[in-house]
ROKE-492268 format. One record per residue: residue in one letter; x, y, z of N, C-alpha, C in turn. Coordinates in pm, whole numbers, plus 50000, padded with zeros to 5 digits. Example, Ala and Ser with C-alpha at 12.3 -4.5 7.8 and 13.67 -1.06 7.14 Angstrom:
<atoms>
A513194943150780512304955050780513204967050780/S512854977550708513674989450714512905000350787/
</atoms>
This chain:
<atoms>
X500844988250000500005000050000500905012550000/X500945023049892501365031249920501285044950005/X502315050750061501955061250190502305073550063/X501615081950109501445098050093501205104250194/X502065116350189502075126050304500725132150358/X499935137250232498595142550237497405131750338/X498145118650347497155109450417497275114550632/X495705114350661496025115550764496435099050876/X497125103950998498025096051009496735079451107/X497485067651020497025055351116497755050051198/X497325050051351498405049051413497945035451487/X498875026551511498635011651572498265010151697/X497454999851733496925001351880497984994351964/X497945001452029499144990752150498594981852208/X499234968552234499164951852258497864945752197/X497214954952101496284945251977496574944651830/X497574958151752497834954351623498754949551603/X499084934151530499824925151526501654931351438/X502054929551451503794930351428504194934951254/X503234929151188503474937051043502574950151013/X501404943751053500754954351039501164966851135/X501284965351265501794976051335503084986351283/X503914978751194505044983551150504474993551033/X503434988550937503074996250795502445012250892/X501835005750986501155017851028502305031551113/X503065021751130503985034251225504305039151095/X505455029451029505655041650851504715049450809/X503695047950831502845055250746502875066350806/X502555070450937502475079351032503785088951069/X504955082751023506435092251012506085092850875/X505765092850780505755096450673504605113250630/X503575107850723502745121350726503245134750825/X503985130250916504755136150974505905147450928/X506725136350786507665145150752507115151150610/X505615149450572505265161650461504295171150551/X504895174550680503455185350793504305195650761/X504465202350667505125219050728503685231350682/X502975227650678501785235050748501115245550664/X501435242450527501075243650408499435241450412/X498345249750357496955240050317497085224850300/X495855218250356496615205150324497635193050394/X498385202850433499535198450534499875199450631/X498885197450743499115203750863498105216950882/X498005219251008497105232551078497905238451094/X497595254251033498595266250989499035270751171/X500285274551157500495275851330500035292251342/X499585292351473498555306151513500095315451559/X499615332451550500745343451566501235335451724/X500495332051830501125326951943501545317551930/X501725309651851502725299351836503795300851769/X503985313351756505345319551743506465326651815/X507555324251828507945333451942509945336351839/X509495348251784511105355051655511775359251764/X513255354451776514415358151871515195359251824/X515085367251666516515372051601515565378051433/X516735380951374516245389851228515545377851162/X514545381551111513645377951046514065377350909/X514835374150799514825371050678513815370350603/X513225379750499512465376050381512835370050286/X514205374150253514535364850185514665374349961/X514255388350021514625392749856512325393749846/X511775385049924510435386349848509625400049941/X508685399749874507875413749942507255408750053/X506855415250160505825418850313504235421250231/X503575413850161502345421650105501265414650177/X500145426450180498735429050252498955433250342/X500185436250403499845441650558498935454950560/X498265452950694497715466950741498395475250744/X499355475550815500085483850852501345479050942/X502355489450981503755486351029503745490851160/X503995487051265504125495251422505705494551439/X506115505051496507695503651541508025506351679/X508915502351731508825506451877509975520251885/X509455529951971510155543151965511465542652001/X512415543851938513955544951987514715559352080/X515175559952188515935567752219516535580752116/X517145571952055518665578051959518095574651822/X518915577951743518565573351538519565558051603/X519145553751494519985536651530521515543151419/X522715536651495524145539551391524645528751404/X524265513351381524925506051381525015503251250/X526405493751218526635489651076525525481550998/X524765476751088523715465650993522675478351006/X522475491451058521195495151007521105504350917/X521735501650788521745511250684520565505150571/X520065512250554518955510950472517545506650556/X517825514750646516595508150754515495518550792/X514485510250804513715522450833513035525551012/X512935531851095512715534451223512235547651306/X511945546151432511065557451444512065562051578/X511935576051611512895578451728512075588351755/X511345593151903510745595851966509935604451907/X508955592951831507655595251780508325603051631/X508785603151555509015609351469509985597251389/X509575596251265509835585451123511805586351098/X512265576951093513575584351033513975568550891/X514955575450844515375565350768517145565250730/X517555555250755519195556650720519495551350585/X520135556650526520185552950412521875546950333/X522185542450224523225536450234524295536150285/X524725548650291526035549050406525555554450528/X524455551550585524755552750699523625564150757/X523595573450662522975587450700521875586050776/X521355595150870520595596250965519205604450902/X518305602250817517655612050803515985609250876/X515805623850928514395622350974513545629350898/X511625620950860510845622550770510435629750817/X509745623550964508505636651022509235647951094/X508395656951127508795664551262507335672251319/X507235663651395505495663151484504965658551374/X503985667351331502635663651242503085667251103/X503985664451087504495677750945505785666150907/X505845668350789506805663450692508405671950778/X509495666750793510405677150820511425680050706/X510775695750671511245708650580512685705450603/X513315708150745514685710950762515665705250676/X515155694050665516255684150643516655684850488/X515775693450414516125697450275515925708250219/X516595720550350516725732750338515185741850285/X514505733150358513105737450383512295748250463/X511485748850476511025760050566510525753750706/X511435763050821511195755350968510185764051060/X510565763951157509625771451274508835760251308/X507815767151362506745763651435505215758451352/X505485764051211504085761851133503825748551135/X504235737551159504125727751188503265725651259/X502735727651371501225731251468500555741551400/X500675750651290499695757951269498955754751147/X498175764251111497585761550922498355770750843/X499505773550895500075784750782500505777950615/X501025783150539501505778050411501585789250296/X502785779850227503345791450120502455784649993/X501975795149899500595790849797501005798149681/X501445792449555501585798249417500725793949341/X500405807549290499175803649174500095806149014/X500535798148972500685799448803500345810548730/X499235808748745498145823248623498735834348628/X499095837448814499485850548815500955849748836/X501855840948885503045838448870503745844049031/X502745839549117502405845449283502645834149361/X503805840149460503975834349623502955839749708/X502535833949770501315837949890501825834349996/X501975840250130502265837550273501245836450312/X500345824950404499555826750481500075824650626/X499285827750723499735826850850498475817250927/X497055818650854495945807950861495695810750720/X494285804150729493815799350616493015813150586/X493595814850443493015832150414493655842850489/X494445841350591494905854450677496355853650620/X496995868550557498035869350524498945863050629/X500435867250599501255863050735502415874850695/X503095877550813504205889950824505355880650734/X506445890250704507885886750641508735896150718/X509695892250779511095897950823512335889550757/X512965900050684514045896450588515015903950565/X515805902850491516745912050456516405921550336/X517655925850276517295932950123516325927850031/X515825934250031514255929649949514475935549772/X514355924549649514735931549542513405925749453/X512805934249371512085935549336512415933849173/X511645928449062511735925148959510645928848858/X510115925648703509465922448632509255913748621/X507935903448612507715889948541508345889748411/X509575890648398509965886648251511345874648277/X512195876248118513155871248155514325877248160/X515415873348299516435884248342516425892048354/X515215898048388514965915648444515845922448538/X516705934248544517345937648634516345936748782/X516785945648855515855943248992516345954049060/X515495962349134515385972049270515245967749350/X516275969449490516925963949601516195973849736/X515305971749799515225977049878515615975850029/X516585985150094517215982450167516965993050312/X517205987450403517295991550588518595994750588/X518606009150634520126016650652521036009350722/X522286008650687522636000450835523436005650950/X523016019550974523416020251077522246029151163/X520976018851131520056020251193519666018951362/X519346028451420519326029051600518066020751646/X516866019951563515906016851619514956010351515/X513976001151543512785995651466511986003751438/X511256015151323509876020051328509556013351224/X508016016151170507416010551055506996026950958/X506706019850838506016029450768504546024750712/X503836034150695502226028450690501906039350528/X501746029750412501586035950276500096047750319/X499746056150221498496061250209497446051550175/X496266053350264494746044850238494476042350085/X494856054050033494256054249841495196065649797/X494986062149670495586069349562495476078149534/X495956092949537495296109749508494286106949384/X493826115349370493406120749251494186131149143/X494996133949197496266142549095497446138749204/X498096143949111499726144749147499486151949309/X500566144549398500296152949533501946149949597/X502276161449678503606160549741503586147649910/X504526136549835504106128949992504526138050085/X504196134150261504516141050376505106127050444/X505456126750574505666117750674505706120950795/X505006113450890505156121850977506166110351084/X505766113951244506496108451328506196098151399/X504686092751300504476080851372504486067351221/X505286075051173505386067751027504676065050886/X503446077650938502626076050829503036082850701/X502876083750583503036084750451502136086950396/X501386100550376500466109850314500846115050159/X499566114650097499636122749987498306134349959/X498426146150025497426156650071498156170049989/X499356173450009499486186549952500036186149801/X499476194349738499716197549585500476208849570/X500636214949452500906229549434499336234849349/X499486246349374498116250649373498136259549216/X499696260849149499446265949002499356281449049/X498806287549146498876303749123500266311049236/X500436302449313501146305849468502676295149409/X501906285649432503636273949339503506268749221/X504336264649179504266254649091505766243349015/X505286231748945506276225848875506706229148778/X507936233848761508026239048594509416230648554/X509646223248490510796217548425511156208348564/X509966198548643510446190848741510916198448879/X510636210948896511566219848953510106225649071/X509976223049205509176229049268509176244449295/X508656257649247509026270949234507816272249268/X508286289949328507626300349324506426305949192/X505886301149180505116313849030505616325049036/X505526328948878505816341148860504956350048918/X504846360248967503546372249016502566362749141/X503216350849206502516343549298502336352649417/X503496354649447503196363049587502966377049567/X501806377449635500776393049614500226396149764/X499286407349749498996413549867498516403549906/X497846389349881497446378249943498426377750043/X499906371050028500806364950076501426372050153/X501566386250148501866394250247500686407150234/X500476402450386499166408450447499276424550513/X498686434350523498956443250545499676445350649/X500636455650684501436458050804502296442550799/X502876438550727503656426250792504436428650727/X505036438350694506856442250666506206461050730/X507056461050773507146471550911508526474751009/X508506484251016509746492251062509306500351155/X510376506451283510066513851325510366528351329/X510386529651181510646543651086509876553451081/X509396560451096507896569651122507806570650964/X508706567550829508286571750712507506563850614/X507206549550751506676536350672505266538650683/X504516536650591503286540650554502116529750546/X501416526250579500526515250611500136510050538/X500276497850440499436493650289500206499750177/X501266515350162501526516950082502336505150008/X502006507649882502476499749772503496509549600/X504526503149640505476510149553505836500249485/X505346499349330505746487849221505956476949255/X504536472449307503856464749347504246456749534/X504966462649575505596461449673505046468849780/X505226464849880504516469350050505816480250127/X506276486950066507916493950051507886504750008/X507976520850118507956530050043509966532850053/X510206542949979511846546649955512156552150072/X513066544050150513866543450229513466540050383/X512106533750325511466522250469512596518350538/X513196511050459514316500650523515256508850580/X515876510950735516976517750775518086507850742/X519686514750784520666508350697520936494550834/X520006496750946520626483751061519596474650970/X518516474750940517816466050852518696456350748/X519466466650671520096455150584521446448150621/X522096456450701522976450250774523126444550913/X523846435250905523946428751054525396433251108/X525816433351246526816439251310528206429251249/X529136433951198530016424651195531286424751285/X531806414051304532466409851388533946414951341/X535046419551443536626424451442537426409051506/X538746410051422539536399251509540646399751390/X541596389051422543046387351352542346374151268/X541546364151330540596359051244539016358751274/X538506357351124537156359951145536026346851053/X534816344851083534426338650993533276345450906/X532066340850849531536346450804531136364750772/X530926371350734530596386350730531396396450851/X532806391050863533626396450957534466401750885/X535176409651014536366418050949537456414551008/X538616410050911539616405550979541186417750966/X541346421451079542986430051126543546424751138/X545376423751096546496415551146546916424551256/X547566418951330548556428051402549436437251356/X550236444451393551276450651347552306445451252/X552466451651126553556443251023555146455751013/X555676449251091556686455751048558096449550974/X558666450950894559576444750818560416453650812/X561916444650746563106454650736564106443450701/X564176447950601565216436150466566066444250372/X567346441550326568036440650187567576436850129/X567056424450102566986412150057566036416849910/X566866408949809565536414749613564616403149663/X564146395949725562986383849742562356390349855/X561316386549871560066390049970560616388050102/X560676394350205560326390750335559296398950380/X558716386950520557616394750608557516388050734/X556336392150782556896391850924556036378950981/X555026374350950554266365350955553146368751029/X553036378251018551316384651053550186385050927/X549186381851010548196378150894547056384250918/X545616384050829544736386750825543926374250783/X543086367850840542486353750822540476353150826/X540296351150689538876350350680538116341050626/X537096338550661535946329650628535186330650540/X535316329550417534566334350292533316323950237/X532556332650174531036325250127531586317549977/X532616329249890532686327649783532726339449682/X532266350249769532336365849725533836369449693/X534006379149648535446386949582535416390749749/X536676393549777537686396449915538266415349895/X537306422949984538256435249952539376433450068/X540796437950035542456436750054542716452750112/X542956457250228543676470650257545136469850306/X545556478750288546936479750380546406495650415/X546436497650589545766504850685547026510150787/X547336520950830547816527850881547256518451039/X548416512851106548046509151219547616518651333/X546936511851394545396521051488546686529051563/X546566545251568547236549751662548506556651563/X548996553051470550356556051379549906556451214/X551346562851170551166567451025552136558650956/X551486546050876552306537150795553116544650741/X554706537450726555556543250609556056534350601/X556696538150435558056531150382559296535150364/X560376532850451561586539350485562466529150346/X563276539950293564446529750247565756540550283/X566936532350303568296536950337569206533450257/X569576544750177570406540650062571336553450041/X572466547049993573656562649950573426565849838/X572046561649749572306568249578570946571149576/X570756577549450569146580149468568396575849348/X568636563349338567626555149275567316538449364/X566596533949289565966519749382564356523949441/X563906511349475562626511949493562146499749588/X561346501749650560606492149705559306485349663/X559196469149684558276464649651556976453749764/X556216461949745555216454449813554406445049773/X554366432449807553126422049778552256418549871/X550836418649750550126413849885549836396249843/X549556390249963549756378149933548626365950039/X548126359949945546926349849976547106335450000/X547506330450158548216321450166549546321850107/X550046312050009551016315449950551606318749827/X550366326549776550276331449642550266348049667/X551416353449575550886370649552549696372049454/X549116381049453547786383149429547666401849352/X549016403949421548996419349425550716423149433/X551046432549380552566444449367552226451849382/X552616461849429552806476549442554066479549443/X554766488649376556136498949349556186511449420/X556996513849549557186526049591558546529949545/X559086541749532559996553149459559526553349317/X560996554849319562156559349350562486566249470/X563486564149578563576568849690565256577449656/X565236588349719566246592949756567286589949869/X568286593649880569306592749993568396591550127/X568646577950217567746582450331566536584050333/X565596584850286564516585550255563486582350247/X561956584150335560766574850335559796583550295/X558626572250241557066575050216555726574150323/X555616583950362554036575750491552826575450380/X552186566450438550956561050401549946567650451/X549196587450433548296590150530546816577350498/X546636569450363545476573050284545506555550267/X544886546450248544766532450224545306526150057/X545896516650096546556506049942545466496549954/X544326496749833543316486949825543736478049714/X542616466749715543126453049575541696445849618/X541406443749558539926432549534540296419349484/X540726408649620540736397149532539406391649463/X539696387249321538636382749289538796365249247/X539776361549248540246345849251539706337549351/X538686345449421538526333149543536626338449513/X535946338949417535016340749371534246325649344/X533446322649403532656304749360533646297649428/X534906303549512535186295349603535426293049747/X534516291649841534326292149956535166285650064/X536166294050153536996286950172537576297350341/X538906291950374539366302750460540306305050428/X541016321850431542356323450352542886333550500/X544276335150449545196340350553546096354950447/X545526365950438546106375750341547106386350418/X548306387950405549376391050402549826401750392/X551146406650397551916420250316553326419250354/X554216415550260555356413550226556396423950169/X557656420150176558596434050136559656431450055/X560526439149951561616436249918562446448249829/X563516445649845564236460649742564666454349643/X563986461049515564976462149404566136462749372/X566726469049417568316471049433569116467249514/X570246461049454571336454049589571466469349627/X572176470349793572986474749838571626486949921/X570536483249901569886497150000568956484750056/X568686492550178567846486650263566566496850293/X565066482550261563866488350303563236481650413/X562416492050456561656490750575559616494750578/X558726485850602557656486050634557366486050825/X556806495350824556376498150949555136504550987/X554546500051104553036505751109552146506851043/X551836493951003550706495150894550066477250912/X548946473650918548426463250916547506459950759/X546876448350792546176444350635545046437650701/X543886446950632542446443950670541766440050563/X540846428650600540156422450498538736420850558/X538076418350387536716415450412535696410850300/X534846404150322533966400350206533296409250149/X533056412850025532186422249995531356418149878/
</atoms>
């Protein structure tokens, strides 16, 4: 009789089935025995508790298919051992995966995919509904912060473009040597004409004032006066006034609120200031210049006159010092030769003057002023140091400057 595994097993009775037969039946019964591996058919499939895995589980190259699903138990740390590359695992509550050499990467982070890990966007939106939203059509990033509610941006240089291709770009930038945080708040709406913005101090950004075309206006980009703008409108009666008894109330002199010689002369001038230096609308005196040289090249004494100029021409004196009568002495045994005076601007002459021919012994006083108008320092605003220097023409006589200073001034 032949045995097959698929047969279930006949097993011999003890001290009644006789010695051959008992023998066919035990074979038969190791025979069903060694086709049980639990196949349909072959045996009762063994239940999950009749299992107990105490090491890696081998698939073997084939797939895990139908499962429900995968549970993992939460790890401390990412796993770094050599066998767990290409593995997949969870470390305190959050997905990770190592990948061929080794790398540590994590999927989740809380409820959220984790951005970080591929130079993504981090924070906190992860618990919120925020999200970044491009629409195509219009070629638009959207920030939300919820759903429909914009969201703030803090960034750096902000540069601005055309939807085209390679458009240059405008950079808008935070000073940097900024003291403090304020904001600026645009205007509600758009003028209705052209309007001058304002700002004020709580950062707002207005567009309210215009030019009005009769009082101002734009002419060549240029914010001006109108021509014939300001009229008895703009200056109101009595508001140019003196305390002249010859100023007349309302009178009007070619077209002006100004009769001839309203204005006294303290009106147009202001007091100006004396010194060795001066700045603006001052008058500058050197000290005493006295000199006394052979010498055919300049000497002087190093006294100066030092002023503060707008840019105006410079009137130049040489002045009989306060108290004395400038002269020019020369001492000579023949009676020719001459003396020469420069005047001098920093270290440029600017000015000569020729006194003599002098006789034997012989000097010139100065009752009356030596003037010169620099005009080289005209459109250029600056401070200069102006001078007066000496020298003789002739070897062998000696000249002398004495009592006399150099006063300057803007005019």
């Amino acid at each position: 009789m032949a045995i097959t595994p698929n047969m279930g097993m006949l097993l011999p009775i003890v001290s009644t089935t006789i010695g051959p037969l008992y023998a066919y039946e035990n074979n038969q019964a190791f025979a069903v025995i060694d086709g049980h591996e639990h196949s349909p058919g072959n045996g009762v499939p063994v239940p999950t508790a009749g299992i107990s895995i105490n090491a890696d589980l081998p698939i073997n190259s084939f797939n895990l298919s139908f499962i429900r699903s995968s549970r993992y138990a939460s790890q401390v740390s990412p796993l770094a051992l050599a066998a767990d590359i290409r593995s997949v695992y969870v470390v305190g509550g959050d997905l990770y995966y190592n990948n061929g050499i080794g790398q540590q990467i994590q999927i989740t982070a809380g409820a959220a995919l984790n951005a970080t890990t591929i130079g993504g966007i981090g924070g906190d939106y992860a618990t919120s509904s925020a999200s970044l939203f491009y629409t195509s059509f219009t070629s638009t990033f959207t920030f939300w912060s919820a759903v429909n509610i914009p969201a703030a941006s803090d960034m750096g240089p902000l540069t601005i473009r055309t939807i085209s291709l390679s458009p240059f770009g405008i950079t808008i930038n935070s000073p940097p040597a900024l003291s403090a945080d304020y904001s600026l708040t645009l205007p509600s709406s758009l003028p209705a004409s052209t309007k001058i913005l304002t700002l004020d101090n709580a950062g707002n950004i207005a567009a309210v004032y215009d030019t009005d075309n009769s009082t101002l206006e734009v002419s060549s980009n240029t914010l001006q006066v109108k021509a014939g703008g300001i009229t008895t409108t703009q200056v109101g009666t009595n508001a140019i006034i003196t305390s002249d008894s010859n100023v007349a109330t309302g009178a009007n002199i070619n077209g002006s609120k100004l009769l001839d010689g309203s204005i006294s002369v303290s009106k147009l001038f202001s007091p100006m200031s004396t010194g060795i230096t001066v700045g603006l609308d001052g008058i500058a005196i050197s000290n005493d210049i006295s000199i006394s040289t052979s010498a055919t090249s300049y000497a002087g004494s190093g006294n100066a006159a030092t002023i503060t100029t707008s840019g105006r021409p410079v009137m130049v004196m040489m002045v009989p010092t306060s108290g004395g009568a400038g002269t020019i002495l020369a001492n000579t045994t023949f009676n020719f030769g001459s003396a020469v005076i420069g005047i001098r601007n920093n270290s440029t002459y600017i000015a000569e003057y020729i006194a003599g021919p002098f006789t034997i012994n012989s000097n010139i006083e100065f009752p009356g002023n030596l003037c010169f108008i620099d005009t080289s320092v005209i459109g250029l605003p600056g401070t200069y140091a102006y001078t007066i220097d000496i020298k003789a023409t002739t070897t062998g006589m000696t000249v002398a400057l004495s009592s006399v200073s150099i006063m300057v001034y803007e005019i």
